[in-house]
Residue, then its C-alpha position, 0 to 999 in steps of 0.5 A: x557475495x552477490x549471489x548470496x545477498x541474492x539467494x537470501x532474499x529470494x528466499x525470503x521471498x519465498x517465506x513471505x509467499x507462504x506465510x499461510x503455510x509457514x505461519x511465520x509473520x511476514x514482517x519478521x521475515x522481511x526483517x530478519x533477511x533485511x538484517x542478515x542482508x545489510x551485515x553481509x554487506x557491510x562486511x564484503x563491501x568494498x567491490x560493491x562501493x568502488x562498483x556503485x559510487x567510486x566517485x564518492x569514495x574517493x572524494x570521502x577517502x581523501x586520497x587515503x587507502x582504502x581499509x574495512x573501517x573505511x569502507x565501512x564508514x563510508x557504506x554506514x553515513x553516504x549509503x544507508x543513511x540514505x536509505x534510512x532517510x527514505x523509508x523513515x518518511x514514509x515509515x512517520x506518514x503512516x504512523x500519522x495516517x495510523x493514528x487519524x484512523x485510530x481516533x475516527x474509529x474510536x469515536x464512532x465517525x465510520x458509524x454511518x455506514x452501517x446505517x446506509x448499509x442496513x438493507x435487506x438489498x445485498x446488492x445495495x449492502x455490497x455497493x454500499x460499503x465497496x463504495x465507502x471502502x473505495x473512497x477511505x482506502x484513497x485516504x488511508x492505508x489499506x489495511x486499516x480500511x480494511x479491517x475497518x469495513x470487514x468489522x462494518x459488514x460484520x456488524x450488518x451482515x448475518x450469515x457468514x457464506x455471504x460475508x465471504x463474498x461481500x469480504x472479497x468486494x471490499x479487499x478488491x476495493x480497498x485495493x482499487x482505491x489505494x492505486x489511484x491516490x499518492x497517499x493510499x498506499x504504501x507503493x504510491x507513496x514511495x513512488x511518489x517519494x522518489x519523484x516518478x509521479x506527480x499526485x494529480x497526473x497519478x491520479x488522473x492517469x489510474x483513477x478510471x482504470x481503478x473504478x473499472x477494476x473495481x466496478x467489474x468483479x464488483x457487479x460479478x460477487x452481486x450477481x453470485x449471491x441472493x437478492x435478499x439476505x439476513x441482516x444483524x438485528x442492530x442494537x438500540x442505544x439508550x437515553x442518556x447514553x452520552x458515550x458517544x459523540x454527537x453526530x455533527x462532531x463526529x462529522x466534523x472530526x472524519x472531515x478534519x481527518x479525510x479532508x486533511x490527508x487530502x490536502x497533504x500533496x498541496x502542502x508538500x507543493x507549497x512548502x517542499x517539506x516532506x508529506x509526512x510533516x503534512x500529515x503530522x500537522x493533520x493529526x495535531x490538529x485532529x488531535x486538539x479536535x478530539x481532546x475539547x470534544x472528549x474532554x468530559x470522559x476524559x478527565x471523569x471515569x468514564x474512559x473513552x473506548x480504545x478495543x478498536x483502536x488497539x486491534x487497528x494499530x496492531x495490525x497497522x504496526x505489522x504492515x509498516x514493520x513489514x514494509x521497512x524489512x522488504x525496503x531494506x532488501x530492495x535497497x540491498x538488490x539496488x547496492x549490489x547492482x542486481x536491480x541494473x541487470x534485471x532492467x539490462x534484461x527486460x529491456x532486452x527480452x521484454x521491452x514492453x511495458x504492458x507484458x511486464x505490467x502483466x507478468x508482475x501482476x500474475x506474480x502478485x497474486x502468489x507473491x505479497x505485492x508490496x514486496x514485488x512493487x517496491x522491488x519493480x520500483x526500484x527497477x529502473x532509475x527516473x529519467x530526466x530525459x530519453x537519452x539519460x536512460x539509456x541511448x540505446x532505448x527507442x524513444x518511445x519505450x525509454x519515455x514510460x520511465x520519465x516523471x509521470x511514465x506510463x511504467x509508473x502507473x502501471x507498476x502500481x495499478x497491476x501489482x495493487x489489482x494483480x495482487x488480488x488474484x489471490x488473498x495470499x497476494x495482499x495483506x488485506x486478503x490474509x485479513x480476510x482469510x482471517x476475519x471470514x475463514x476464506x480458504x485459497x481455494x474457495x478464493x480461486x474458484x470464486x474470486x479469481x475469475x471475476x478480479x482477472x476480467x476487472x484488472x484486464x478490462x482496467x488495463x484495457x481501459x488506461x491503454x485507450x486513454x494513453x493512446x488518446x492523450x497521445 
């Protein structure tokens, strides 16, 4: 049953990879094989149980026989009910982070940035917005930052063959900036939530390695397009127009919002409550923010403009659907105890943390990095000593899968970088594949060259300061 647990999400995997070619949406795959996955487990179970937590089973069992409803009973309220638990969190956090991003757009806080970026400069319009786009996605989720600055350039922009090449500088941002921050990213945060990283040590550790990666391809895409370009002729709002906020209210509301998400790990610190509950408390009081200031168009006839909002939160509910279904594989690769083999065998053929930080990397670029960085996760265990790990390990090797090890700074910075090789290796790519008509190829010929040398010299970069700090 192994086997076949194993073939299904590989073949899962597989239609993930070529949803540009299948046209078949990524979460409902994920899902359907989680699904499938999880029924044939539950239906064969008992080896995998007695394998994986025969302890317990006996404890629960009580010195009953074992039976099929037993096993079950047992796989439903001490196995999954405990994957269920994790991935609830986060699957909460991000519904939060949704809708703070929901009401910063529907109330115009992200306006400014076009007006910064309205150059005729394309150097100063790309840095502009790779600048601003670094910095939200640091907070927010990738997606939604993306789809937020691919709407921004296309409101300053004119011509669509530069949008193609500023549109890849904001995809690499947006990705650079949700690899430094426990709260930018999907993979950040479940790693943070299974204890392997601290925020500021995370932070701290890929922060550089981040900017370098984003710097490089960056000054590359500016250097392959020309020095003036035609911008959107922006429309003039007239007097009176009192559907839009004013500017200082809009200032207060992105820094309730930023600013809160920014106090989510001090608040899980202090209190040991789940970060999920630091970002609900953000939003209910962004929430009461935005009710006293919209309260004029809310209760007259004039509604508050919710396009936007609805397109974010459409594509925002995709990503976390997906995410839930490729948690669920995972969790199933963990229970039958294939994720133990491939960490029996990288230790054995491998043993290097930086050669596998690069293999995983090159197979973001073709397979979704979520998929692949959840799935390098849960990989190995977080030691709580050299000696728990394995006391085979050299010391030096078994101490990266320590809290705060270099194999969990890695794993997120080159799944999150080596996944925009190609578009089709994130889901803010296949956003712009979307938005600008950006064909692989094109990618590929253009993008890829640029990104490989930012992620390499990013590597290179977190190598010098770990052996420094050494």
């Amino acid at each position: 049953m192994t086997i076949a647990i194993l073939c299904l999400i590989l073949f899962s995997y597989v239609l993930i990879a070529n949803e540009h070619i299948t046209h078949i949406n990524k979460a409902t795959i994920a899902l359907f094989a989680a699904v499938v996955g999880w029924i044939l487990f539950m239906c064969t179970g008992t080896d995998f149980v007695l394998r994986m937590h025969g302890t317990d089973f006996a404890e629960y069992a009580g010195g009953s026989p074992t039976s099929s409803l037993l096993t079950k009973q047992f796989i439903a309220s001490h196995v999954f009910s405990r994957y269920a638990l994790s991935f609830c969190s986060i699957v909460l956090y991000l519904l939060a982070t949704m809708n703070i991003a929901s009401i910063l757009q529907t109330n115009g806080c992200f306006d400014f940035i076009q007006g910064l970026a309205r150059w005729r400069s394309s150097r100063r319009v790309t840095w502009v917005l790779v600048g601003f786009t670094l910095l939200i996605s640091a907070n927010l989720d990738n997606l939604t930052t993306t789809v937020l600055m691919l709407v921004m350039m296309r409101q300053v922009v004119a011509q669509t063959r530069w949008r193609m090449w500023i549109g890849a500088a904001i995809v690499i941002a947006a990705n650079c900036g949700g690899a430094f921050s426990v709260i930018g990213d999907v993979t950040s945060l479940v790693v943070w939530g299974k204890g392997a990283v601290t925020p500021t040590n995370f932070s701290a550790a890929l922060i550089l390695p981040s900017l370098v990666a984003t710097a490089i391809p960056t000054a590359l895409i500016t250097m392959s397009i020309p020095e003036h370009i035609d911008l959107v002729r922006p429309t003039t709002r007239y007097r009176g127009d009192d559907s839009v906020l004013p500017v200082w209210q809009r200032v207060v509301l992105l820094i309730v919002g930023l600013g809160g998400l920014w106090f989510v790990p001090t608040f899980h610190r202090i209190t040991l409550l789940p970060p999920f509950l630091g970002a609900l408390c953000v939003l209910g009081v962004l929430w009461v923010i935005h009710e006293l200031m919209n309260h004029h168009r809310i209760h007259s006839d004039q509604p508050v403009d919710t396009t936007e909002s609805q397109r974010f939160q459409f594509a925002s509910l995709q990503t976390i659907m997906y995410f839930v279904g490729v948690f669920l594989c995972v969790a199933l690769l963990i229970e039958t105890g294939v994720m133990h083999s491939i960490s029996t065998w990288c230790d054995e053929w491998i043993h290097n943390i930086y050669i596998m930080s690069i293999v995983m990397g090159v197979i973001s670029a073709v397979l979704d990095n979520i998929a692949l960085v959840l799935t390098s996760i849960n990989i190995y265990p977080v030691a709580d000593s050299v000696a728990a790990l394995s006391p085979t390990l050299d010391p030096e090797y078994a101490a990266a899968f320590l809290e705060n090890g270099q194999y969990w700074h890695l794993v997120i910075y080159s799944g999150c970088i080596g996944g925009c090789l190609l578009p089709i290796g994130n889901v803010c790519g296949y956003a712009l594949m979307k938005a600008e008509d950006v064909s692989i190829s094109w990618y590929a010929r253009h993008i890829l060259p640029k990104v490989l040398v930012g992620w390499l010299a990013g590597l290179g970069v977190y190598f010098l300061v770990d052996l420094w700090l050494r």
